[in-house]
DRENFI-606665 format. One record per atom (N, C-alpha, C): z, x, y; atom name. Coordinates in steps of 0.1 Angstrom, whole numbers, plus 2048, in hexadecimal, padded with zeros to 3 digits. Atoms other than C-alpha are relative to their C-alpha. Layout:
BEGIN
Z,X,Y,CA
...
This chain:
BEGIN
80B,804,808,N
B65,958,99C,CA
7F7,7F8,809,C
80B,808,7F6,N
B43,949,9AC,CA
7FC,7F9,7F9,C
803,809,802,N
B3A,92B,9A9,CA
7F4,801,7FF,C
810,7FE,7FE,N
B14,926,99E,CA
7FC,7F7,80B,C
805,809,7FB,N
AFE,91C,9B5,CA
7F8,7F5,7FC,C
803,80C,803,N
AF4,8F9,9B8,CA
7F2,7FF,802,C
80D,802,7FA,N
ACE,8F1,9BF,CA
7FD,7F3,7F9,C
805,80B,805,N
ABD,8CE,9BE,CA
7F8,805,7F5,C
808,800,805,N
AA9,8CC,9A1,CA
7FA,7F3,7FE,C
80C,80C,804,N
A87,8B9,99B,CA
804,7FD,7F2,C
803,809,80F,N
A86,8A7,97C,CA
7F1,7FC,800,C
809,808,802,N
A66,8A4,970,CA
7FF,7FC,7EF,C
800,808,80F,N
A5C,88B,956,CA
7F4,801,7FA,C
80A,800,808,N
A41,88B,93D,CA
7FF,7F9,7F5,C
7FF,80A,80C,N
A3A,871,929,CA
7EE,802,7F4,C
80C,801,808,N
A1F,86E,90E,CA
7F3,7F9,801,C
80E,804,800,N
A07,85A,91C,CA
7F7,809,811,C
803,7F7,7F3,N
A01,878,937,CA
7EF,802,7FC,C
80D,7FA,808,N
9E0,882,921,CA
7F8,7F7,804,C
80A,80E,7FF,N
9CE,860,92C,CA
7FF,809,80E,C
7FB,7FD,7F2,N
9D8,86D,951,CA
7FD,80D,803,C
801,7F0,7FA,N
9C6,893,959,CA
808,800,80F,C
7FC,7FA,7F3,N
9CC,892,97B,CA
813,7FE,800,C
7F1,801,7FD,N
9F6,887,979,CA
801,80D,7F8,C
7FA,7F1,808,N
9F5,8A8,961,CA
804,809,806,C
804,7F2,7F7,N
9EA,8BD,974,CA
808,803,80F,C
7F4,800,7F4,N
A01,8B1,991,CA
809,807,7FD,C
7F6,7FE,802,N
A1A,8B6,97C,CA
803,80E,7FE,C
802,7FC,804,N
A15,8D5,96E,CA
7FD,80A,80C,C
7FB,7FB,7F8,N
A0E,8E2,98E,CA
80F,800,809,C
7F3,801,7FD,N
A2D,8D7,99E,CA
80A,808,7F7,C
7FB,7F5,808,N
A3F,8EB,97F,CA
7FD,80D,808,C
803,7F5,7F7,N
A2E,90D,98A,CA
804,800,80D,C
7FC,7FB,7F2,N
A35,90A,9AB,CA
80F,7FF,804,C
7F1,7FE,7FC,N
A5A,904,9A8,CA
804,80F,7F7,C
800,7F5,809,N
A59,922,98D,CA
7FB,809,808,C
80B,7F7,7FB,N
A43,935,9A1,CA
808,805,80F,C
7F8,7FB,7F4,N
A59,932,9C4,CA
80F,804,7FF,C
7F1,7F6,808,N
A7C,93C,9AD,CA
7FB,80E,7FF,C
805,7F2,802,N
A6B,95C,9A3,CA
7FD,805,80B,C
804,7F3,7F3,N
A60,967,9C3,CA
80A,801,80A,C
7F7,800,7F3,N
A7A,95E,9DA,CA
809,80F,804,C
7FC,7F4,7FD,N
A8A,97E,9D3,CA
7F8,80A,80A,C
80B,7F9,7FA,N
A6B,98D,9DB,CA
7FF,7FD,810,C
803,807,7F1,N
A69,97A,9FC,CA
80A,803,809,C
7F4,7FA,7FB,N
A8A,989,A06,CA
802,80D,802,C
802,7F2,7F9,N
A83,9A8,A06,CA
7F9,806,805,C
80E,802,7F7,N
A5F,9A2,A12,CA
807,803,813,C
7FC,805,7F0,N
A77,997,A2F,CA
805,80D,806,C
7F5,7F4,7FB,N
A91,9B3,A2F,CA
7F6,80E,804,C
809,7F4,7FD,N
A72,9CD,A30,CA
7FC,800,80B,C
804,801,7EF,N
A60,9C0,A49,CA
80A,801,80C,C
7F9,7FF,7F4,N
A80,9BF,A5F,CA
807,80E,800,C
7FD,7F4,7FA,N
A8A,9E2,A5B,CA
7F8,809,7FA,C
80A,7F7,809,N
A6A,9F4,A4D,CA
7FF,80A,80D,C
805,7F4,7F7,N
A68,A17,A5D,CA
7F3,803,7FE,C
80C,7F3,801,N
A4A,A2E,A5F,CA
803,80A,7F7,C
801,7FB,80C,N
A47,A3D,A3E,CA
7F6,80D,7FD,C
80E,7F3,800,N
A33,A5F,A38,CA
7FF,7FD,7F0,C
7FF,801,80E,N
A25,A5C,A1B,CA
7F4,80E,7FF,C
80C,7F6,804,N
A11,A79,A0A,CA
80C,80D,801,C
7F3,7F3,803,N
A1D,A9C,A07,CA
804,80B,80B,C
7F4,7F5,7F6,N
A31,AB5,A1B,CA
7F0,80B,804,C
809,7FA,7F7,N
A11,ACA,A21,CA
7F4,7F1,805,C
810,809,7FB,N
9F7,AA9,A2C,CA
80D,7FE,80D,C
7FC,7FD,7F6,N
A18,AAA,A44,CA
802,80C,80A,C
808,7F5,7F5,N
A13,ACC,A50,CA
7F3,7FD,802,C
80B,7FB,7FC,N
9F3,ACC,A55,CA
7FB,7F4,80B,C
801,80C,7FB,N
9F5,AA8,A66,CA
804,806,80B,C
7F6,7F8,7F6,N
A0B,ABD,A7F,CA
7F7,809,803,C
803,7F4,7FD,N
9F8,ADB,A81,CA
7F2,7FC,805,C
80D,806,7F8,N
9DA,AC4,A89,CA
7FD,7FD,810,C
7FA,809,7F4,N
9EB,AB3,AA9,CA
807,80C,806,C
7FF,7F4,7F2,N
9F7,AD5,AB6,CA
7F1,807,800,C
80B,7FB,7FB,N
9D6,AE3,AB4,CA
7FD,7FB,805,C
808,809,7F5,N
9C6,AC5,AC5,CA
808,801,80E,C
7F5,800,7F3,N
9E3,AC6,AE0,CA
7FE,810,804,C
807,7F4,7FE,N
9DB,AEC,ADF,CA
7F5,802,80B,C
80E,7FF,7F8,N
9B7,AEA,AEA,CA
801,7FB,80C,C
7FD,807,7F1,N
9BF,ACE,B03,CA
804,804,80C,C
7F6,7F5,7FB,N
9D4,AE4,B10,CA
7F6,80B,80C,C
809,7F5,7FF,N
9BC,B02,B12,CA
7EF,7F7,80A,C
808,804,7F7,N
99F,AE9,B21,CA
804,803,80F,C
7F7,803,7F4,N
9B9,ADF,B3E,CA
7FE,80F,806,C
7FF,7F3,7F8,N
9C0,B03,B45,CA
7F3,805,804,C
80B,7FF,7FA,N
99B,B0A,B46,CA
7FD,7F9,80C,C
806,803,7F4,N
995,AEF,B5C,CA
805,804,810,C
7FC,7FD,7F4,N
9AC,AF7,B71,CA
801,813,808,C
804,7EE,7F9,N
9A8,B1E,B78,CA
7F0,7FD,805,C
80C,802,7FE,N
983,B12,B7C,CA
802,7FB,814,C
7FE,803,7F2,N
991,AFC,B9A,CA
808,808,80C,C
7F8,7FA,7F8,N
9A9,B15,BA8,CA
7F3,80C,802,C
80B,7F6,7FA,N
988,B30,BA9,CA
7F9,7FA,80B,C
808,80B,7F5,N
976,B14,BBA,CA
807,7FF,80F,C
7FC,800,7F5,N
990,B12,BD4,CA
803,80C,805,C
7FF,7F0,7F9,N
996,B3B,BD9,CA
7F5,7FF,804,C
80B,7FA,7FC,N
971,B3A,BDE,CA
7FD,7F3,810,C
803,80C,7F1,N
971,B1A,BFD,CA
80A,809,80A,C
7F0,7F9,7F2,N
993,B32,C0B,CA
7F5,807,807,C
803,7F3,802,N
97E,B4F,C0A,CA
7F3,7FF,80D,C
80B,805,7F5,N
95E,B3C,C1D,CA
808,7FD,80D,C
7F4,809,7F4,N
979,B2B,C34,CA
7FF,80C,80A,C
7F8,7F3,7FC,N
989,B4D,C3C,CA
7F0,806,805,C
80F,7F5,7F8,N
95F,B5F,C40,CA
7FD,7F8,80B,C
806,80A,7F3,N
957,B3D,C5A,CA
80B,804,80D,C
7F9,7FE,7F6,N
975,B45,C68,CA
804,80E,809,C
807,7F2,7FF,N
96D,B6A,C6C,CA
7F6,801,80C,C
80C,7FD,7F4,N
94A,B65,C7F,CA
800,7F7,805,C
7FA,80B,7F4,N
956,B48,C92,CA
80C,804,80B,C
7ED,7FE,7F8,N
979,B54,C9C,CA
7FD,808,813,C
803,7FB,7F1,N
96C,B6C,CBD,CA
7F5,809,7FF,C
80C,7F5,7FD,N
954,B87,CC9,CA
802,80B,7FA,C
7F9,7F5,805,N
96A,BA2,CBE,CA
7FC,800,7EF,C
801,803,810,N
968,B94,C98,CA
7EE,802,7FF,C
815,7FE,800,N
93E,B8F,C9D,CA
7FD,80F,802,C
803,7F1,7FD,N
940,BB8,CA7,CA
804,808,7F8,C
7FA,7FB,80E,N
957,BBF,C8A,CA
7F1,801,7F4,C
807,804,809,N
93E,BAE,C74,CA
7F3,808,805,C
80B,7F5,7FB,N
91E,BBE,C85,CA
800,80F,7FB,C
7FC,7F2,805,N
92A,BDF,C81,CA
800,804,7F3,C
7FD,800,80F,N
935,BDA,C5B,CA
7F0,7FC,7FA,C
80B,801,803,N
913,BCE,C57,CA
7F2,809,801,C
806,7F8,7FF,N
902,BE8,C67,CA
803,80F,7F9,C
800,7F9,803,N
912,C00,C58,CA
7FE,807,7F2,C
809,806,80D,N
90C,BF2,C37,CA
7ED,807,7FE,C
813,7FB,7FC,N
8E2,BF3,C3F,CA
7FF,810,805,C
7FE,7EB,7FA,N
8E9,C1B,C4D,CA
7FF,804,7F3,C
7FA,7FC,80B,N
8F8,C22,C2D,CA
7F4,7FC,7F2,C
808,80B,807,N
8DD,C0E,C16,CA
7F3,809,802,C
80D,7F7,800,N
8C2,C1E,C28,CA
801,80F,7FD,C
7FD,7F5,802,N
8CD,C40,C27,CA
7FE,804,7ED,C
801,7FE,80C,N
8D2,C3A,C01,CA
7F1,7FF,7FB,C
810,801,805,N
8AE,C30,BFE,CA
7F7,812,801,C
806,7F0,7F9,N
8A5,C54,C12,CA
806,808,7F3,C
7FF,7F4,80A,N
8B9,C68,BFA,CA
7F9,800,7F1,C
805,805,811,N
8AB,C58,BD7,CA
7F0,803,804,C
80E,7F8,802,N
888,C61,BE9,CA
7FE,80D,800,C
802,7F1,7FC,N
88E,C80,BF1,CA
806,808,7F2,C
800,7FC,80A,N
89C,C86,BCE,CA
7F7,800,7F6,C
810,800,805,N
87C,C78,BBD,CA
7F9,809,802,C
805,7FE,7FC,N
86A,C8B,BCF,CA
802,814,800,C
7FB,7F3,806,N
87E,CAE,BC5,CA
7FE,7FD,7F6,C
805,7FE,810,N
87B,CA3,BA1,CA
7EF,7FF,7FC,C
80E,7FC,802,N
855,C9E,BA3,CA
7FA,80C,806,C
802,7F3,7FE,N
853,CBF,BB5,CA
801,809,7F6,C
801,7F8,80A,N
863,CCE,B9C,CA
7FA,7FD,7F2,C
80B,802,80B,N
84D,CC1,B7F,CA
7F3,801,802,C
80B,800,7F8,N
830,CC7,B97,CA
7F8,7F7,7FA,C
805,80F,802,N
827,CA5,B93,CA
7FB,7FB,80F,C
803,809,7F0,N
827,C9E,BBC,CA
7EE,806,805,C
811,7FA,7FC,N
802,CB0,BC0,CA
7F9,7F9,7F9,C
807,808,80D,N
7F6,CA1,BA1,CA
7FE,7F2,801,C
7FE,80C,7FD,N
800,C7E,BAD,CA
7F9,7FB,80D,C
804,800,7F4,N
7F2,C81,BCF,CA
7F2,7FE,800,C
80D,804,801,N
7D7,C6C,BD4,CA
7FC,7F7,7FB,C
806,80A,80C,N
7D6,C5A,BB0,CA
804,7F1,800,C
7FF,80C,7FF,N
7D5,C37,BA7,CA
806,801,7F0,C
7FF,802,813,N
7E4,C29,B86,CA
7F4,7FC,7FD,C
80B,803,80A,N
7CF,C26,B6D,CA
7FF,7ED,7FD,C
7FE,809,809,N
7DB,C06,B60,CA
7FE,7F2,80E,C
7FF,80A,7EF,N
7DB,BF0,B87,CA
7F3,804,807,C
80C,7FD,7F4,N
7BC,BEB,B9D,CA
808,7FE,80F,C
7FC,805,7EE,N
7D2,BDE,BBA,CA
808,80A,806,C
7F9,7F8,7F9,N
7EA,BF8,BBC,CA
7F9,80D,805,C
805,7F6,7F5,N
7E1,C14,BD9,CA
807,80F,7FA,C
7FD,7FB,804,N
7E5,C33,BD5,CA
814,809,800,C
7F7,7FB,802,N
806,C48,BC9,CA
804,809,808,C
7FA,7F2,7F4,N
819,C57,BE7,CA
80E,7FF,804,C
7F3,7FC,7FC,N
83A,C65,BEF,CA
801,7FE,812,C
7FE,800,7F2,N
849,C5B,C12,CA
807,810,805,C
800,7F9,7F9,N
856,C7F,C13,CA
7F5,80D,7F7,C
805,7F4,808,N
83D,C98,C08,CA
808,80F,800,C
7FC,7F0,7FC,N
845,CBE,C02,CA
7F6,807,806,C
804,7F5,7F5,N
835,CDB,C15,CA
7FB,808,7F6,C
């Protein structure tokens, strides 16, 4: 069996000639409430305590505002993601393209042999280039044959230009 607990109690007194006296009322009467008022809550104040000392992180709301709370933060982690990789394939092009100069300096620098290499590859580049220019006139110059447009052309000015000279094939026909 448990013994009740003991607690001091105030005594307050009120006598009849309190009514002459507002302010001792009102002392008193507060003092009431506030011993009334700190009984009632004390429970409250205990487990104010006990919350605060082991209150987790609480989801509150519903099972889809938690998917979608989730599906938010892998998307953003997603993209982040997807930036990163852009930037970085951006900077690995940047560096194939510094190899790539490295490697051409070190090309027409390296000896005489490489400068003859290169010459050659270059000339034979411009051979090829010009040649291709020769054949595209000399095919012009078969297709305005055969539309017997190259006689007709010979001589004329456009109509539509005062500056340009007149219309002539570098290979004529015969």
């Amino acid at each position: 069996m448990k013994a009740p607990l003991e607690r001091p109690v105030k005594v307050l007194a009120v006598s009849s000639d309190t009514e002459e006296d507002p302010v001792a009322l009102k002392k008193v009467v507060k003092r009431a409430v506030e011993d009334v008022g700190a009984e009632a809550f004390a429970p409250q104040k205990y487990l104010n305590l006990k919350r605060g000392k082991y209150a987790r992180t609480i989801i509150n709301g519903s099972y889809a505002e938690l998917v979608r709370n989730r599906t938010r933060a892998k998307v953003a982690a997603t993209s982040a993601a997807v930036a990163k990789e852009r930037q970085n394939q951006a900077t690995k092009t940047k560096y194939e393209l510094r190899d790539l100069e490295h490697r051409a300096t070190a090309m027409l620098t390296s000896s005489v042999s490489g400068r003859c290499r290169l010459a050659k590859k270059l000339d034979a580049f411009l051979t090829s280039s010009c040649d291709a220019v020769l054949n595209l006139e000399l095919k012009l110059a078969a297709v305005l044959q055969g539309l017997d447009l190259d006689r007709k052309l010979e001589g004329k000015t456009t109509a539509d230009s005062a500056d340009v000279g007149p219309v002539r094939s570098s290979h004529q026909s015969e």
